[in-house]
N, C-alpha and C positions, 0 to 999 in steps of 0.2 A: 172627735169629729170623724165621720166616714170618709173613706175613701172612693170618690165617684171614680167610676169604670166607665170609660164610652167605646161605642166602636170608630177604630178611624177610618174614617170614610177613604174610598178607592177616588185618587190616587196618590190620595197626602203622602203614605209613605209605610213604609215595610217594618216588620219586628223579624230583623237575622239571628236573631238567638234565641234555640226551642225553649227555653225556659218561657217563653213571653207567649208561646202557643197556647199554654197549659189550662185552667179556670179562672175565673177574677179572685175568689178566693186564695186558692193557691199561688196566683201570681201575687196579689196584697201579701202574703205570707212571705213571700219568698224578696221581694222588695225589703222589706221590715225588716226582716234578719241577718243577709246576707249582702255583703261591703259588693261580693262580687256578682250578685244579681243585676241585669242592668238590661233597657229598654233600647234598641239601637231604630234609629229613625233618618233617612234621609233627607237632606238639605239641598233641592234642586236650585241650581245655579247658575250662570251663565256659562260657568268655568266648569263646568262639570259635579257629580253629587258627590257632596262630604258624605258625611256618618258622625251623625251624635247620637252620644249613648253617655244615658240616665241612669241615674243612682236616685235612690228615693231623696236623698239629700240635693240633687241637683243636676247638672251636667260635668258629668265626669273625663270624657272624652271629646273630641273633634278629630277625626280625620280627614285629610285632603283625599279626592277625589282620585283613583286608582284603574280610570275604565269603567266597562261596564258594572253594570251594578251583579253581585252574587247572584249565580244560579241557585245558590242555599236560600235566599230571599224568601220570607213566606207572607203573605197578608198575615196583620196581627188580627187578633180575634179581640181585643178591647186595649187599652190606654188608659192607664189611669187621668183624670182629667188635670190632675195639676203639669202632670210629666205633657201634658199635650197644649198647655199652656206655653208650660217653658221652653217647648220645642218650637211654639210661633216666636215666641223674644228669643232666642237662639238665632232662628232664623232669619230675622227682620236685623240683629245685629249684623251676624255674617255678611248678608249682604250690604249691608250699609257701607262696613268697612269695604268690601271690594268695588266697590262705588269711591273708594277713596273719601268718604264723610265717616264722622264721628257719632257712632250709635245713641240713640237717648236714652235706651236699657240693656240691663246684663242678664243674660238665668240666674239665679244662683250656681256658682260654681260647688264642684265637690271634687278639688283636684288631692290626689292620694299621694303623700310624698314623703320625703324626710321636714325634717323642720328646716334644714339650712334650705332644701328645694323651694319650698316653703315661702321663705323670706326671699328666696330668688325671685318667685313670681309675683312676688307681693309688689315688689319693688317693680316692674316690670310691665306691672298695670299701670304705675302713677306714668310713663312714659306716655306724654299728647300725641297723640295723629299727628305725620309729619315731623317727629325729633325722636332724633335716638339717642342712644346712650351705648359707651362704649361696656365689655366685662366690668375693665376694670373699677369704671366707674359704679359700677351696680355692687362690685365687692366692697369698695370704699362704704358706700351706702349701709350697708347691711350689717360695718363693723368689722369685716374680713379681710381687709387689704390686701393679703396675701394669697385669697383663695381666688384669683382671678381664672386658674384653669376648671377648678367644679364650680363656678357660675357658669363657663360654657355648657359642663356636662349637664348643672339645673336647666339651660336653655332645653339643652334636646333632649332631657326627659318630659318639658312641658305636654303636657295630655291634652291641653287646648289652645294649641296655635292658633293665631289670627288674631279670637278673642283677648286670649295673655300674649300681649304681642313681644312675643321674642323676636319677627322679624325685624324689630325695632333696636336691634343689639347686635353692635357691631364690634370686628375687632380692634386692636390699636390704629388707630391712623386711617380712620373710617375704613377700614379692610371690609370686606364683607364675614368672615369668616366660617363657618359653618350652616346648615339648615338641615330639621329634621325632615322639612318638606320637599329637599332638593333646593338649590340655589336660583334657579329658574324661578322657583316659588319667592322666594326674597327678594329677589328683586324685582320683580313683578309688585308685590306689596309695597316696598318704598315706592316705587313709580309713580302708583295708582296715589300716595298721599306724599307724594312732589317731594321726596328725598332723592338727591343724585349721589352716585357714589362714583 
């Protein structure tokens, strides 16, 4: 099956990485081969614009909003059309969640990791809107009992906060404990889906 190329339209959203400048061909090529080739697309918000960035396999990344958007920023010259798919269910999740509701779809993730990270975020998914779960609890879960401090470190390598909601993981004794996003960012999240800590 071919790969449809569209262009995207001004002002959907930016390709910050020159790779994505390049022909449709060559970017098909370079998609297809390379784990580290990757689409980056903006997620406008209420809260300001994320950054998702595509792997052919999926959504590989999410970043929280940092300010203005890059002066490296260039209009993308085409979009493969699945990666422009999964950038609207991307976005239509994102925000749902910041809305404090429960999204009805996911991208396909393509999170890059160890195997125990792995099973950190796996587990971390099954956590509903509105309940958390403590480390330790997620290390119980996974068979690790003991590895209660690198499920923290799984937390904040997660590559797609909000989505894989780590801010849904808290320390002993409902502590808050860390945030890749800033703690302002976590707790803002539990709020918005009516967890007090």
């Amino acid at each position: 099956m071919k790969t449809k190329l569209v262009q995207l339209p001004d002002p959907a959203g930016f390709v910050r990485s020159s790779a994505f400048t390049r022909s449709p061909n060559r970017l098909k090529a370079e998609l297809q081969t390379s784990k580290r080739a990757t689409i980056e697309l903006p997620v406008v918000t209420a809260d300001g614009e994320f950054i998702a960035r595509y792997s052919e396999k999926g959504l590989a990344e999410l970043n929280f909003p940092v300010g203005r958007a890059s002066s490296r920023a260039v209009k993308p010259r085409v979009v493969p059309t699945q990666i422009l798919r999964w950038h609207n269910t991307t976005a239509k999740a994102l925000k749902t969640i910041l809305a404090g509701r429960e999204p009805k779809m996911f991208p396909p993730l393509d999170m890059d990791g160890t195997a125990f990270q792995k099973s950190v975020w796996h587990q971390m998914r099954k956590i509903s809107l509105g309940k958390t779960k403590s480390y330790g609890e997620i290390a119980l879960a996974i068979g690790r009992p003991k590895a209660v401090r690198a499920v923290g470190g799984a937390c904040g390598a997660n590559p797609i906060p909000v989505l894989v909601p780590c801010h849904r993981v808290l320390a002993a004794n409902n502590k808050l404990g860390g945030f890749g996003g800033g703690l302002d960012w976590k707790c803002s999240l539990l709020k918005r889906e009516g967890i007090k800590i």
